[in-house]
C-alpha positions as CSV (number, residue, x, y, z in Angstrom):
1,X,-23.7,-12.0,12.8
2,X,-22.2,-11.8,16.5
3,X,-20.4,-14.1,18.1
4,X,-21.6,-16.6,20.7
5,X,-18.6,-18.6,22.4
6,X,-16.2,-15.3,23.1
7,X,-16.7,-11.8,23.7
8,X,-13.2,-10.2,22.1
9,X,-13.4,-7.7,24.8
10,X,-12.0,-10.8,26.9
11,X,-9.4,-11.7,24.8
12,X,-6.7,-9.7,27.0
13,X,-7.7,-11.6,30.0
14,X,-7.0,-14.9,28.1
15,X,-3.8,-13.9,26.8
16,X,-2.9,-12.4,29.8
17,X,-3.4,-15.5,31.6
18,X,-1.9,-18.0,29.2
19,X,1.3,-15.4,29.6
20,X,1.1,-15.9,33.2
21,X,1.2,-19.8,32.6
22,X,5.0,-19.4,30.5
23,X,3.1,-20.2,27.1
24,X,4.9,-17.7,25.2
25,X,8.5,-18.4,24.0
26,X,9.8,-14.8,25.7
27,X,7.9,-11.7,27.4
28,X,7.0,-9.1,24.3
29,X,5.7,-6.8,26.4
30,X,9.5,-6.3,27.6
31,X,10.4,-5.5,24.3
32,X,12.0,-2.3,23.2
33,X,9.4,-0.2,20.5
34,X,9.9,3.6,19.7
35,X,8.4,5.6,16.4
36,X,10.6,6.8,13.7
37,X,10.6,10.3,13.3
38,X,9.0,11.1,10.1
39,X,6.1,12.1,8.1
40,X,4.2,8.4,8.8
41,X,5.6,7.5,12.0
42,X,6.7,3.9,11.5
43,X,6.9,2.0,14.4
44,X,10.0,0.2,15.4
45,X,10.2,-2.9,17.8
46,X,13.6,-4.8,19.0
47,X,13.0,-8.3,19.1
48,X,16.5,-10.0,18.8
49,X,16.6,-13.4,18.5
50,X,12.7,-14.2,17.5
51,X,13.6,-15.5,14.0
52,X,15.4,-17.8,16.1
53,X,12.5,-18.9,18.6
54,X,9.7,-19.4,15.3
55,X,9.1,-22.6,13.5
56,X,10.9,-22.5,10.3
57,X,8.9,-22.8,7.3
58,X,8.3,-25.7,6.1
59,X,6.8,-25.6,2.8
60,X,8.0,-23.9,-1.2
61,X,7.9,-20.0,-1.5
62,X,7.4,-19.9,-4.7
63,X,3.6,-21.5,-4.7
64,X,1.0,-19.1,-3.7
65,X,-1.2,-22.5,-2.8
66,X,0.0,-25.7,-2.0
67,X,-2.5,-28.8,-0.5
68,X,-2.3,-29.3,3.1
69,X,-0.1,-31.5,4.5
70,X,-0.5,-33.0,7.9
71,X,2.6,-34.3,8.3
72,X,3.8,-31.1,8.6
73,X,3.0,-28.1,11.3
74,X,-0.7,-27.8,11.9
75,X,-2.8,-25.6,14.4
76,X,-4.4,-29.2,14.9
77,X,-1.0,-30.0,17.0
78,X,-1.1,-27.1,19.6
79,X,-1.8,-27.5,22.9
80,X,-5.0,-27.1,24.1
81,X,-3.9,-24.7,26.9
82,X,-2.8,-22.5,24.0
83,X,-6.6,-22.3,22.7
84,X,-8.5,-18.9,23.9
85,X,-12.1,-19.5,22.6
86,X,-14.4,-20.4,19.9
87,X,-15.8,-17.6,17.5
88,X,-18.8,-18.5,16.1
89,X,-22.2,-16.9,14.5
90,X,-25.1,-16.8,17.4
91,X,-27.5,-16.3,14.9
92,X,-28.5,-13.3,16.3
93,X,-27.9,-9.3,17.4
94,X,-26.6,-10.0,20.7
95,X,-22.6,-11.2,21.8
96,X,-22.2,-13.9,24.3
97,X,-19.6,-15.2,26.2
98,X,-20.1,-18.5,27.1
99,X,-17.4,-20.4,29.7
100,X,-18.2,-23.8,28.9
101,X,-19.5,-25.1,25.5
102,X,-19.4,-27.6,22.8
103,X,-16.6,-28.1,20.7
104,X,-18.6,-27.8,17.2
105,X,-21.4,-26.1,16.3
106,X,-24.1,-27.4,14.1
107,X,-21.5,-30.6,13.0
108,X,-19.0,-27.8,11.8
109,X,-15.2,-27.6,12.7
110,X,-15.2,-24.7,15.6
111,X,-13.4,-21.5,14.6
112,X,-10.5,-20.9,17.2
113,X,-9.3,-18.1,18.4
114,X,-5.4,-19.5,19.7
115,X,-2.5,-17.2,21.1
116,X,0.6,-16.8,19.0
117,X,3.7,-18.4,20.9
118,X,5.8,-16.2,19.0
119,X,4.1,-12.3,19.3
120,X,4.7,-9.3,17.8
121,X,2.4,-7.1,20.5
122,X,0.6,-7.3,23.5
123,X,-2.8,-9.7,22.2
124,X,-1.3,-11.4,19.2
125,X,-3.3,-13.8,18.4
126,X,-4.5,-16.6,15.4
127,X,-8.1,-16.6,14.2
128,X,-8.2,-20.2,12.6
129,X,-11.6,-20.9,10.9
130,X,-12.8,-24.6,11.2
131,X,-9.3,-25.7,12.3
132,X,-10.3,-29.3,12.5
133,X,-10.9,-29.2,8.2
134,X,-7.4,-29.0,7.2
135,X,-8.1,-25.6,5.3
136,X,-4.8,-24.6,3.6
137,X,-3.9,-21.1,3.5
138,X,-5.7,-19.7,1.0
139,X,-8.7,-17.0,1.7
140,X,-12.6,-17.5,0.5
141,X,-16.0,-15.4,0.9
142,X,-16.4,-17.1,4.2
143,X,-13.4,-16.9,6.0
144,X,-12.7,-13.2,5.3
145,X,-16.2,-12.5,6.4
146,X,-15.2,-14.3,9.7
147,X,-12.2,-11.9,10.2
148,X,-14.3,-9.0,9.7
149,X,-16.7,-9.9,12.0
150,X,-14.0,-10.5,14.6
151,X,-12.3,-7.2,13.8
152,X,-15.9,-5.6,14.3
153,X,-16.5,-7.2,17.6
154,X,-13.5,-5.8,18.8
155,X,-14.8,-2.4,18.3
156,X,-11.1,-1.4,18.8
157,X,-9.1,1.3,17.1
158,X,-6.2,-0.7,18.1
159,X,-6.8,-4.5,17.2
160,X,-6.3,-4.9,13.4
161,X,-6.2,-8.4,11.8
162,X,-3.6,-9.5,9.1
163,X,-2.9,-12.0,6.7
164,X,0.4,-13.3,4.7
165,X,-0.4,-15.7,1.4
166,X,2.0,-18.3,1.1
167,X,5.1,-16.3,-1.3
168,X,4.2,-13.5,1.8
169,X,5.7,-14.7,4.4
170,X,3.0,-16.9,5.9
171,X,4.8,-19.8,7.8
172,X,2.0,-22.3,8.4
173,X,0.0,-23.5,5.7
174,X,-2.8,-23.8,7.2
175,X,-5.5,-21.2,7.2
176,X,-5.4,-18.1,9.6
177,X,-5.1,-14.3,10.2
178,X,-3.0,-12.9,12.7
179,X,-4.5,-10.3,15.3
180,X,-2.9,-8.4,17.7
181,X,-3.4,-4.4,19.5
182,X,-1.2,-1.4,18.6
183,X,-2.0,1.8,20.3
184,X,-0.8,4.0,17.8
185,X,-2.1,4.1,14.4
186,X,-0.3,2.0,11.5
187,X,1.5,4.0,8.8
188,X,-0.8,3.2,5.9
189,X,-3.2,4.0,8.0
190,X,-2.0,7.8,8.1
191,X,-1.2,7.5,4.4
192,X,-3.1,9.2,1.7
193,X,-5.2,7.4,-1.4
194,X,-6.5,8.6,-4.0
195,X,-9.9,7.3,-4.7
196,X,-10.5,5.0,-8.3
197,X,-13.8,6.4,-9.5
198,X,-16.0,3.3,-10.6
199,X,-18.7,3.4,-13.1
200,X,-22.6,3.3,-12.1
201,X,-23.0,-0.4,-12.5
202,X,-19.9,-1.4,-10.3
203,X,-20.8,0.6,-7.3
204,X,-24.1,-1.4,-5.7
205,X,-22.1,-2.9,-3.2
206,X,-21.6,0.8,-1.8
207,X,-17.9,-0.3,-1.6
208,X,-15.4,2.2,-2.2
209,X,-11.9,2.0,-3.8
210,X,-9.0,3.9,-3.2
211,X,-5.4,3.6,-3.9
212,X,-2.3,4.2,-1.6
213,X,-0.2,7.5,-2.8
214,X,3.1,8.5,-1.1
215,X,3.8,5.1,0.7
216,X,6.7,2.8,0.1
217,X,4.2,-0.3,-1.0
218,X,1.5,0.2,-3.8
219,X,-1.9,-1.0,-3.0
220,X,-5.2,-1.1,-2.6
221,X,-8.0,0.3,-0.1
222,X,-11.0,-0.8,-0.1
223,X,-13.9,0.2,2.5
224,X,-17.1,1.1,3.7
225,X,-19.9,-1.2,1.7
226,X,-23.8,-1.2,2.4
227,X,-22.9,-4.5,4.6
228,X,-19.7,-6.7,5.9
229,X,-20.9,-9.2,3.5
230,X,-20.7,-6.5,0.6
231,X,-17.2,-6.1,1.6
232,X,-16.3,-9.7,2.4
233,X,-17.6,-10.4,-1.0
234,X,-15.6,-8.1,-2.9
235,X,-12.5,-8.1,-1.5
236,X,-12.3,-12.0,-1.2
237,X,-12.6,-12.2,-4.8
238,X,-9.8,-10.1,-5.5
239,X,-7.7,-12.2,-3.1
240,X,-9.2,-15.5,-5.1
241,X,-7.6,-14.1,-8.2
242,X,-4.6,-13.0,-6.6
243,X,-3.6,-16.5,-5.2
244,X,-4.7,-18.4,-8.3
245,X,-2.6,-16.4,-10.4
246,X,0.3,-17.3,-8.1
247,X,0.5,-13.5,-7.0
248,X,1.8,-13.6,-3.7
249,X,-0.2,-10.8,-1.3
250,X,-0.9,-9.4,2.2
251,X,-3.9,-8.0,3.8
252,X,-4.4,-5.3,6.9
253,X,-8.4,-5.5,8.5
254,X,-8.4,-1.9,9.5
255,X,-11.0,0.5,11.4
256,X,-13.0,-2.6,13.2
257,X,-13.5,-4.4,9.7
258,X,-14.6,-0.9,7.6
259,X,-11.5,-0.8,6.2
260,X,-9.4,-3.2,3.8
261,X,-6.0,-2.8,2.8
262,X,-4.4,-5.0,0.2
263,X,-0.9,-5.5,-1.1
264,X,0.3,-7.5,-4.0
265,X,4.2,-8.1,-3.4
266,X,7.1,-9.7,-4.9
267,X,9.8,-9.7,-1.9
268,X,11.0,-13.4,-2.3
269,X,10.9,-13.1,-5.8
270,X,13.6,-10.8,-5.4
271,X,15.5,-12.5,-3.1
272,X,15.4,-15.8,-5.0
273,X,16.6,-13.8,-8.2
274,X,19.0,-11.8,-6.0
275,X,17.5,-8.5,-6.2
276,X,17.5,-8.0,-3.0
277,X,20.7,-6.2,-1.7
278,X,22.8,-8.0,0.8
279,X,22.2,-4.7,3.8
280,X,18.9,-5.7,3.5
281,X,19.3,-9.3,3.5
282,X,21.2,-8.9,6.6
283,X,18.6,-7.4,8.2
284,X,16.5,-10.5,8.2
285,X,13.3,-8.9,8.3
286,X,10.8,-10.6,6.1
287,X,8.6,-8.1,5.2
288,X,5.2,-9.5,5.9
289,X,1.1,-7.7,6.8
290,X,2.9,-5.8,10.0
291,X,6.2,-4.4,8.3
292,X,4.6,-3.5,5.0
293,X,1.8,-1.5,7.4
294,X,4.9,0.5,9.2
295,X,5.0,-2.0,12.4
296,X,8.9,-3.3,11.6
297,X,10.5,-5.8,14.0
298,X,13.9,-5.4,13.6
299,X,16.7,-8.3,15.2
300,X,19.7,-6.7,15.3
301,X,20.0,-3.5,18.1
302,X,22.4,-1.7,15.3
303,X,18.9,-2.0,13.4
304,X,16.5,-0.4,15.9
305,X,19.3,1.9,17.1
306,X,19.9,3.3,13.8
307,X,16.4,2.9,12.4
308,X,15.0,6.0,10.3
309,X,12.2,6.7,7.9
310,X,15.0,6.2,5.0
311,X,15.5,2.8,6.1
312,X,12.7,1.9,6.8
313,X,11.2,3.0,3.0
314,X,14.2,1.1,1.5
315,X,13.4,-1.9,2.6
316,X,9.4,-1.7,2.1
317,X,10.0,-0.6,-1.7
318,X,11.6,-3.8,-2.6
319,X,8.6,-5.4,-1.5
320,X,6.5,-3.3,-3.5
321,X,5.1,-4.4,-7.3
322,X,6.5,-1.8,-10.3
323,X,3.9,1.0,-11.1
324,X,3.2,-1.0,-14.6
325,X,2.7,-4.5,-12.7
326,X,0.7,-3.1,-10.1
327,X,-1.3,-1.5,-12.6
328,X,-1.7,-4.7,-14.3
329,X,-2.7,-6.6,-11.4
330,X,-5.3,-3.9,-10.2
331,X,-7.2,-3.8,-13.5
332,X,-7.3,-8.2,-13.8
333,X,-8.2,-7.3,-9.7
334,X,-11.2,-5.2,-11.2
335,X,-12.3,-7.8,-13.7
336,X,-12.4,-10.1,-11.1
337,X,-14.1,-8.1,-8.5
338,X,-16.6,-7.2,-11.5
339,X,-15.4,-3.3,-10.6
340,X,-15.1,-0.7,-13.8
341,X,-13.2,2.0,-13.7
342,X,-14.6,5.1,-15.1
343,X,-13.1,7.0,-17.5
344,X,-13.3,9.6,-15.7
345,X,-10.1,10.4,-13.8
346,X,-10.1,12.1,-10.7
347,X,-7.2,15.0,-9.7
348,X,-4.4,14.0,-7.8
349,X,-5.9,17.0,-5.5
350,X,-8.6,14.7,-4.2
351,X,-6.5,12.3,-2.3
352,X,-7.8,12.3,1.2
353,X,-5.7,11.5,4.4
354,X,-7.8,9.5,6.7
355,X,-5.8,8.3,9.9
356,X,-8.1,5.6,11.6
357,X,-9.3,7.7,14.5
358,X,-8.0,7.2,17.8
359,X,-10.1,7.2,21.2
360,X,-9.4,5.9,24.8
361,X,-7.2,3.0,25.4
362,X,-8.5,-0.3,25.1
363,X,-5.3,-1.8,26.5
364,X,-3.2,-1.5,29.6
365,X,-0.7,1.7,29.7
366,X,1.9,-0.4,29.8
367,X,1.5,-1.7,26.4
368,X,1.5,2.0,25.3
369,X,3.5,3.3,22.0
370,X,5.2,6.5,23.5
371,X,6.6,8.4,20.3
């Protein structure tokens, strides 16, 4: 499956363009960004005043899925001149890039690729499958196996995709993933796992299951598979169970789609029980995909000025779930994903540490991490 209205390689041309055009409510790329000294390197942006400049959320946080409502914020009410390109499946082993084409394909809603007003990084886009069908925010087989595919025609180190359940800190219910290039590698992508050895029947799909060790937020890795669709398949049902159990979560598409990085989390919970400790609080970071991965945009220059590893764990480990909750979740996960663990433990030696591997710049060096 390729795509046949965009070539991702393009997509900085776009953006660059619609930046060029004053679509964007302030310049990113003249934002400050440094990495933390530390063991995982967590990446650090100033960006005072854009909690400000974003649409305020609109809907309960408490509700993992709610129904559309179009009275409210939609991607149906952008502009057009905000719109980058259609992704869509060519049906066959070749990408094109087509300049001019029609605005459905086979009487379905077009997938659209749309620049975010309000970035975090140079790219930052919204993948919005079948935007004209009023999807709420809520992931299935097929969308998921979109963002993959997008993530894999990027053949980019440095473009992940992301995506925040409503209770995550999505702010639009309406279905997307967020995309964007960073040309260092996340944190939990330099953290180690520890793989969850599965039993013979639960392993077909060639997928393979680790969990995060050493990092602020517990979760779940999952990658490789025999195909995308293996992967698609299995991860989108764990994300099925997670939102119709009301279990707020985040997901990181990693290494051009290979790799899958899922987070249960409980942040607003906290904050609505007041948990959540008023230095924290103040920093107003909502801990969404990008700051639970180690990519924290911080508001306040006392913030990025003083900003450490220390810190930056303290606030990821309120968003994390408690060992015996997370444990919880992962095994009704399992049963969902038809997954069984084997009884068979593997040593705490075994842990691997995989950083996604790095090779030449797909970007412009101006949009360069310098550590």
């Amino acid at each position: 499956v390729t795509a046949d209205i965009c070539q991702i390689a393009s997509l900085g041309d776009g953006w660059e363009d619609r930046m060029t055009q004053g679509l964007f409510r302030y310049d990113v790329t003249a934002c400050e960004t440094k990495v933390i000294p530390g063991n995982l390197g967590f990446v650090a942006q100033l960006n005072e005043g854009r909690h400000l400049k974003k649409r305020p959320t609109e809907f309960r946080v408490d509700r993992v899925l709610q129904p559309f409502d179009s009275a409210k914020f939609n991607f149906t009410k952008v502009g057009q001149e905000e719109a980058l390109f259609q992704f869509e499946n060519s049906g066959s082993d070749d990408s094109y890039f087509l300049r001019s084409a029609a605005a459905t394909v086979a009487d379905r809603a077009p997938n659209v690729v749309a620049i975010n007003v309000s970035p975090i990084e140079y790219g930052h886009v919204l993948l919005i499958p079948r935007v004209l069908d009023h999807l709420p925010q809520r992931i299935d087989q097929e969308s998921f196996l979109l963002a993959l595919h997008m993530a894999a025609e990027a053949a980019s180190p440095y473009f992940r995709l992301g995506y925040n359940s409503l209770g995550a800190f999505a702010t639009i219910n309406h279905l997307h993933f967020q995309a964007y290039y960073l040309t260092v590698p996340f944190p939990v992508e330099k953290a180690a796992t520890q793989r969850i050895p599965l039993a013979e029947g639960g392993i077909k799909s060639g997928v393979k299951v680790s969990k995060l060790m050493n990092y602020p937020v517990r979760g779940l890795v999952f990658e490789e598979g025999n195909t995308l669709n293996d992967l698609a398949n299995l991860v989108s049902s764990a994300c099925i169970w997670l939102q119709d159990n009301n279990v707020p979560y985040n997901v990181l598409i990693s290494d051009s789609g290979r790799k899958i990085f899922l987070f249960p989390q409980c942040y607003a919970e906290k904050q609505a029980l007041g948990e959540v400790s008023q230095e924290l609080l103040d920093t107003q970071v909502n801990p969404a995909v990008w700051e639970i991965s180690g990519h924290i945009v911080l508001k306040r220059r006392d913030d990025y000025e003083e900003a450490s590893e220390a810190s930056a764990w303290r606030l990821l480990a309120e968003v994390s779930l408690s060992e015996a909750r997370f444990e919880e979740v992962k095994a009704y996960i399992f049963d969902a994903a038809c997954l069984v663990q084997s009884q068979v433990e593997e040593e705490t030696d075994d842990a691997i540490y995989a950083p996604v591997p790095v090779g030449p710049s797909a970007v412009g060096e101006g949009c360069l991490v310098i550590p």
